[in-house]
Every structure is written in C-alpha cells, then in structure tokens.
N, C-alpha and C positions, 0 to 999 in steps of 0.2 A: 602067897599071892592071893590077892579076890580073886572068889568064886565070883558067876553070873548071878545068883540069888542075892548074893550081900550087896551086889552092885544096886540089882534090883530093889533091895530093900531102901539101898542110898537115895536110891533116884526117888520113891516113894514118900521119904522123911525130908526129903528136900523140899517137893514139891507141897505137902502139906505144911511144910514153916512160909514156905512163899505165898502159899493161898491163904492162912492166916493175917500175913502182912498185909497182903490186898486188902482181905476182908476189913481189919482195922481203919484202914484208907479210905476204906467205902462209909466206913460210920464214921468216921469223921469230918470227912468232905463228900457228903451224899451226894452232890450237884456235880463231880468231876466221873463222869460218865465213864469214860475209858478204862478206871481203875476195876469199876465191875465187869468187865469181858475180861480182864486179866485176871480178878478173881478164879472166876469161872473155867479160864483157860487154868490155872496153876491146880484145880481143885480136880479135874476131868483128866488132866493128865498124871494127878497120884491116882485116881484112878484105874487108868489103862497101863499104869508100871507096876500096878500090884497086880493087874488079870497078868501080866506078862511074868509075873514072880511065881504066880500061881499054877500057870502054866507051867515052869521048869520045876518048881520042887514037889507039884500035890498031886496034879492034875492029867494023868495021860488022851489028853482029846486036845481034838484042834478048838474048839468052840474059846476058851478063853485066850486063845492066839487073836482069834477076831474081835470078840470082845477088846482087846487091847489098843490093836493097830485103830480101829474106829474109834476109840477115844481117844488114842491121842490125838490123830489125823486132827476130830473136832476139837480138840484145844487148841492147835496149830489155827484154826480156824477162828477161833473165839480169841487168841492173841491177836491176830490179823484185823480181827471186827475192831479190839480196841485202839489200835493204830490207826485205824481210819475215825472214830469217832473222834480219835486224839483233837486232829487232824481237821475234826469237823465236815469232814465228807460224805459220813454218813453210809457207812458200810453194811447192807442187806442181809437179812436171815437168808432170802432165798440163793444168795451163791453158797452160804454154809451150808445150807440140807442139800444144795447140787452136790459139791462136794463131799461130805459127808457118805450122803446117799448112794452115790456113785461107789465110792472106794470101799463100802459098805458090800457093795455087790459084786464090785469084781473081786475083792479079797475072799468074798462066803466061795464066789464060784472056781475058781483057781486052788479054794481048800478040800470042799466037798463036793465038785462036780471035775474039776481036773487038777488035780495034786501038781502045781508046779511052782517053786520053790522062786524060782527067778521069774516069774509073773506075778507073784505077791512082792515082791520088793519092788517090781518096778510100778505097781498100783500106788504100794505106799510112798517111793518115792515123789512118784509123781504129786499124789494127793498131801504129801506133807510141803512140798516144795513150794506149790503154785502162791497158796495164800498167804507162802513167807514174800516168794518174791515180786509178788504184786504189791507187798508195801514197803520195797527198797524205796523208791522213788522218792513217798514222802519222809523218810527216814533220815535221804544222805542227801536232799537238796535244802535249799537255804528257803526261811520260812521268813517272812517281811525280812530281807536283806541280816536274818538272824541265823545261826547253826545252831543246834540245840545238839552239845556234848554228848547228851544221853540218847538222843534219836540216832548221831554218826556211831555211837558207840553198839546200838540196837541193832544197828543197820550192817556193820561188816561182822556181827554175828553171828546173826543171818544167814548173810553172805558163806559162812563156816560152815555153818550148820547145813545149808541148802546141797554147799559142795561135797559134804561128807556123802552126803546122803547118793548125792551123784555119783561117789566115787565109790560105794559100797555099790549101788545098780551095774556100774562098770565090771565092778570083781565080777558079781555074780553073772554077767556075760561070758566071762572068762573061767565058768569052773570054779570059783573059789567058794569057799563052806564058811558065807559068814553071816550065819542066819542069830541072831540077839539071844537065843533062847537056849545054843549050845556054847559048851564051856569050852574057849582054851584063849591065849595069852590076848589076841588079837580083839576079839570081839570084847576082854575085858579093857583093853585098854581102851576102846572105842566108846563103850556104854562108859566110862570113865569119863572121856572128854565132853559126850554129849550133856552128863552132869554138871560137868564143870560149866559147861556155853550154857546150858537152860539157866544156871544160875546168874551167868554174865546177862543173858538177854533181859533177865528181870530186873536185873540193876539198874541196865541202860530205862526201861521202862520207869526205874524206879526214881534214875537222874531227871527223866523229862516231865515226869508227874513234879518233882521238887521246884522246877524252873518255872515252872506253869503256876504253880500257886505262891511261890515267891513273886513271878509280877504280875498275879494279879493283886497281892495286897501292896505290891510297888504303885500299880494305878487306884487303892482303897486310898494310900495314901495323899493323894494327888488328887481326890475327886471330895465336893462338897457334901457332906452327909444328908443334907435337907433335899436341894435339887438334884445332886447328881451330879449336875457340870461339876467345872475345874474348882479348884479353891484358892490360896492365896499361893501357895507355894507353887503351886503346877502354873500360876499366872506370872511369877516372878521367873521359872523356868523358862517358859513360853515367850516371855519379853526380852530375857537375856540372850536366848535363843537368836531370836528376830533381829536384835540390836545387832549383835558381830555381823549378821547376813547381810544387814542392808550397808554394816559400814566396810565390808568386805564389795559389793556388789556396786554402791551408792542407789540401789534400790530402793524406794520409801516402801513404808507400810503404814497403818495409820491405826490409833486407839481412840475407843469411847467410854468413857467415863459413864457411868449411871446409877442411879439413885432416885428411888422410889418416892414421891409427893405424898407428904403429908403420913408417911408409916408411923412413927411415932403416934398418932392420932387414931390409929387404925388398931395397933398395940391395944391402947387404954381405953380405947372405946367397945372394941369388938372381943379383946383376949388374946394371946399368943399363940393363941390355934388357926384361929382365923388370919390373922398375918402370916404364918408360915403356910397357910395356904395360898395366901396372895403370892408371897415369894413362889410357890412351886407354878401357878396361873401364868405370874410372867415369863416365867423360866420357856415353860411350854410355847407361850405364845413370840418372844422374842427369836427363840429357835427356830420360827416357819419366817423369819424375814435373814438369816442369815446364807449364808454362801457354803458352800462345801469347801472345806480348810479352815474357816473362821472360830474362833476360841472364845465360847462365852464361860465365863470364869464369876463366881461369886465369892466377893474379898472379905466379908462381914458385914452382918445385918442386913442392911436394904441395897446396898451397895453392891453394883455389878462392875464390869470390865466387858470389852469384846476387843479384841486381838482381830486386825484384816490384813493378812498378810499381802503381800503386794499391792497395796493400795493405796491412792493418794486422800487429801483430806478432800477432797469433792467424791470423791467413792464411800469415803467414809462418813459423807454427811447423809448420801443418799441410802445407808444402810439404816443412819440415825432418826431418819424423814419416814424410813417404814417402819421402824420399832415404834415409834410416836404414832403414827397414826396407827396402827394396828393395836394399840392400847388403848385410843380416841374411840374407834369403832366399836370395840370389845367394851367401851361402858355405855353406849349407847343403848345396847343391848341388858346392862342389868336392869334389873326387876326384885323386887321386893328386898329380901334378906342380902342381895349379891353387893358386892361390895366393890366400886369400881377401882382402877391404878391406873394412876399418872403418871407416868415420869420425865426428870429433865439428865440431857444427856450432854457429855463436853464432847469434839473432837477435835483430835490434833495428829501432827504426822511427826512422825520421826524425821528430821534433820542431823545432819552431819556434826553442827553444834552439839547433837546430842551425846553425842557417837555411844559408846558402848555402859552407859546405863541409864537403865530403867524410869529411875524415879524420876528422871530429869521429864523423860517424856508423860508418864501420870502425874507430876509438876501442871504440863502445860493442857493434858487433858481436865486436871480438874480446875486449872483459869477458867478453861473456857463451861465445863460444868456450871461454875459459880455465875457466870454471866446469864446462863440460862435459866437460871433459878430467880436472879436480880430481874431480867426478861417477865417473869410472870408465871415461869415454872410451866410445866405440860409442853416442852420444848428442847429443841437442840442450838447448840450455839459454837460456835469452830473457832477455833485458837487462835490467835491473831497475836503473831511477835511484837507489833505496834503498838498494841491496846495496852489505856492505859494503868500499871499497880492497882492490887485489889487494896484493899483499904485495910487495917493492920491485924484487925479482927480475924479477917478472912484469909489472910495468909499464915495465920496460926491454925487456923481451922484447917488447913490443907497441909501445913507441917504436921499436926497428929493425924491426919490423915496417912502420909507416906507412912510417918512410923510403926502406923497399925499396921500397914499390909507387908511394910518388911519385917 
C-alpha cells in the first residue's frame, strides 16, 4: 500500500510535469494570459506538497505544515486568477493577498498560538474553497451561446474537489483523524484522489486553452492580413449566412460593392507601400460610417464588400452616400505628400429571385458598381432589375470578378 510520503512525492512530480507544460504554453503563446497564473499555480503548489512531504519524513515542527497549506491555498488562488483572466474579467491581486493573508494567519495562529487541529482544516478548507467556487459560474455557464468542454469539465471538478474538502471539515467536527500528514488507508486513498482531480482540473484548463487558440486562428483565418477586416471567404460565409435568413424570413438585406478610383495609378506612381496604406486609411475611415452588425470585408486588391444586414437598398445607398462623402471630405484635407481615395460603390438588395446564392446578388451589386464608375467614378449607383445589359466587355469583367472571390 502507499505510504503518505510517496503520495506526497506523487503529488510533487505531478505538479512540476504540469507547471512545465504551462510554462511551455506561456513561450509559446505569450499573449494567452491565463496560461501564466496556471503556470504559477501548478509551480506554488509542487511547492507547498513538498513543505507538506517534508513535514512527514524530515521535519518535526509545525512551521513547514504552514509553509504548505499557504502555498497551496495561493495556487488555488492563482488557478482562480487564471479562470477569470480566461474569462477576461479580470481578476485582482488584492482578493489573493486577502486570502492568502488571511489563511496565512489563522493557520500560524491555530498552530502556534492555539493548537487545534479542526480549526486549521476548517481555515484551510475554507480558504481553498472560496476562490475555486467563485469561478464555478464562468466555468459551467455558456459563454456567447457557446459551452466550452474543458471549462464544464474544470468546473464539476471543482465541484469534487471543493466537496471533499467540505467533507474532510465535516469529519473533523465529528472526531475523525484525517489530518494529510498522518499515515493510514483513508487519508492515502484521499491524497490519491486529490492527485488524480489536480490532474483532471489541468486538463479541463488544458481543453479550454486548446479551444481558444483553435478559434482564434479559426477568425486568423477569416480575417484580411493587410486591414484586419473580413476576407473573401468570411464574406462568402457572411452572404450565404444572410441568403438562407432573408429566404427563410423574406427579410431583405442589402450589399455594396466597392472599389478604390484610380489604385492601379496610385500602385505605379507612389509604390506598394503607399497603396496598402491607402487600403488600411479607407478601411479605417469606411468603419466610422458603418452600423453595428455591418460586415466590411476586403475580397482582393482595392476591392471592398459591406454586408447590411436587415436592410433595404434605400438603407444601403444612404450607408453608400456616407462612405463617399467621408472619402470627399478626407481628400479635401490632404496636403503635400498625402495622397487622396476615391471611391465608386454598387448597391443592391437581396430578392427572392435570388434566393440562396451569393454570387447572384455580387452579380447585381457589381451592375450597379460598373454604372457608377460609367457615372464619373467618386460615386454610388443602385441596382436597378430594369437597367439596361452592360456591354460585353463589362460582363466579363464581372464574371472574373465573381470567380476571383469564390
């Protein structure tokens, strides 16, 4: 049978293979915060399992009993801090040194000012429990209409761990000798499980750090390298998206087609630097006329999209009327070196004709694109089912156009 030393030692070797893994997490992914407070919790509590090892086979004093129970207490705490960073809540030093501190001092005082055995358990229970179960909540509820496996998995272990801990305070109300530091079946098989769950808890940690950085390269994916906004593919999602809604709903929505005046010109005159700055100026400045929910997407080269969800083609001209003039305004203003952007914009709305694809509807946005550029360019011009075939040229120009964005 294990002894409580070899337990201790287990629990020790465990907890430095976990705080190694963090650590690696952390140089990897330096920006994913939460992984270093789990670091730091997996490192603090091999720690306070070796004062507690140290305690049963070397040491006769209480001094590295307390030593112990406060480091682990503070990992429990420094787990909790990365739960909430997870989480982006932003969870404070000063409730850890509260607690800490606190459990710090009724543990010293209950060792060396009143010897009582079932007052340090229920210090430490206390102090272990609180800053597990103040991050149940974000653990086991659903996170944007999302459940995150490894958070519900974190979460009812937790839940395990929290109860033991209660049910160990319970014994010791009751008389029972089940202090971690003396040997017999019970307290081994306990320090047994609590190995096993510290291990489980870091998993779940471990599943919800994987989730996280899987979509965030799911939205790297989806996002234009140069500006940021969407790209082709997140626009073809976004449209197919839209299409089944409105032909489910018979709701319209409405697209703008857009394209940069004169870039080409801009290219060979100024260099490739200076264009993709222009690209990022518009990007910026098109963003302060949009709506919250609206999808501005960059499909190649000078070539934009804007997605308005519930919206008709009079909604969508009057988005198209302030992209225009707010690029009017913005070259009034250049001076010397700056270099102004024009642009001309098509829109059009989704109809039932359309029904559930895409292209049909960037079809008719870029009819009406092309009419604004025939117009005199620095303009918008709206689709019109009437209007009459663009001329044969220009209906090839808009078949390699679709082809390029699908």
């Amino acid at each position: 049978m294990l002894n409580v030393p070899t337990l201790w030692t287990v629990f020790v070797i465990n907890f430095l293979a976990l705080g190694l893994i963090w650590a690696y997490i952390v140089r990897s992914y330096p920006n994913f915060e939460a992984a270093r407070f789990w670091t730091g919790s997996a490192f603090t509590a091999a720690a306070g399992a070796a004062f507690a090892m140290l305690r049963v086979v070397a040491v006769d004093s209480l001094l590295p009993l307390l030593a112990a129970g406060t480091f682990l207490i503070f990992a429990a705490c420094l787990a909790a801090m990365g739960i909430k960073r997870f989480y982006g809540q932003g969870g404070t030093w000063l409730g850890t040194a509260l607690i800490t501190g606190l459990s710090f001092s009724g543990l010293a005082f209950f060792i060396f000012v009143h010897d009582s055995l079932m007052m340090r358990i229920a210090v430490y229970t206390i102090a272990q429990s609180l800053p597990l179960a103040l991050s149940l909540k974000p653990l086991l509820s659903r996170q944007n209409g999302h459940i995150n496996p490894g958070a519900r998995l974190a979460g009812v272990v937790a839940s395990i761990i929290i109860a033991i801990y209660v049910a160990r305070l319970a014994g010791s109300l009751f008389g029972a000798d089940i202090s971690f530091v003396h040997f017999s079946p019970f307290q081994s098989a306990v320090i047994l499980l609590l190995v096993f769950l510290s291990m489980a808890l870091n998993f779940g940690f471990l599943l919800m750090a994987m989730d996280r950085l899987r979509n965030e390269v799911a939205d790297l994916a989806l996002l234009d390298d140069l500006t940021g906004v969407g790209n082709r593919r997140h626009l073809l999602q976004r449209l197919t998206e839209e299409c089944a809604r409105s032909e489910r709903s018979g709701a319209p929505f409405a697209l703008l087609v857009i394209d940069l005046d004169g870039f080409k010109a801009i290219n060979d005159t100024h260099g490739h630097a200076a264009g993709d700055a222009c690209l990022q100026h518009f990007t910026l400045m098109a963003q302060t006329r949009l709506r919250p929910g609206d999808m501005l997407a960059r499909t190649g080269g000078d070539e934009f999209c804007v997605v308005l969800p519930a919206s008709t083609v009079r909604e969508g001209a009057m988005i198209a009327r302030r992209i225009v003039d707010v690029c009017r305004e913005d070259a009034t203003q250049c001076v010397g070196a700056d270099i102004p952007v024009s642009v001309s914009i098509g829109v059009a709305q989704w109809t039932r004709e359309m029904g559930a694809f895409p292209d049909r509807l960037i079809a008719s946005a870029d009819h009406a694109l092309y009419a604004a550029k025939k117009d005199g360019r620095n303009c918008h011009a709206i689709y019109d089912p009437a209007s009459p075939p663009l001329a044969p040229e220009l209906e090839a120009a808009i078949e390699q156009a679709l082809r390029k964005i699908a």
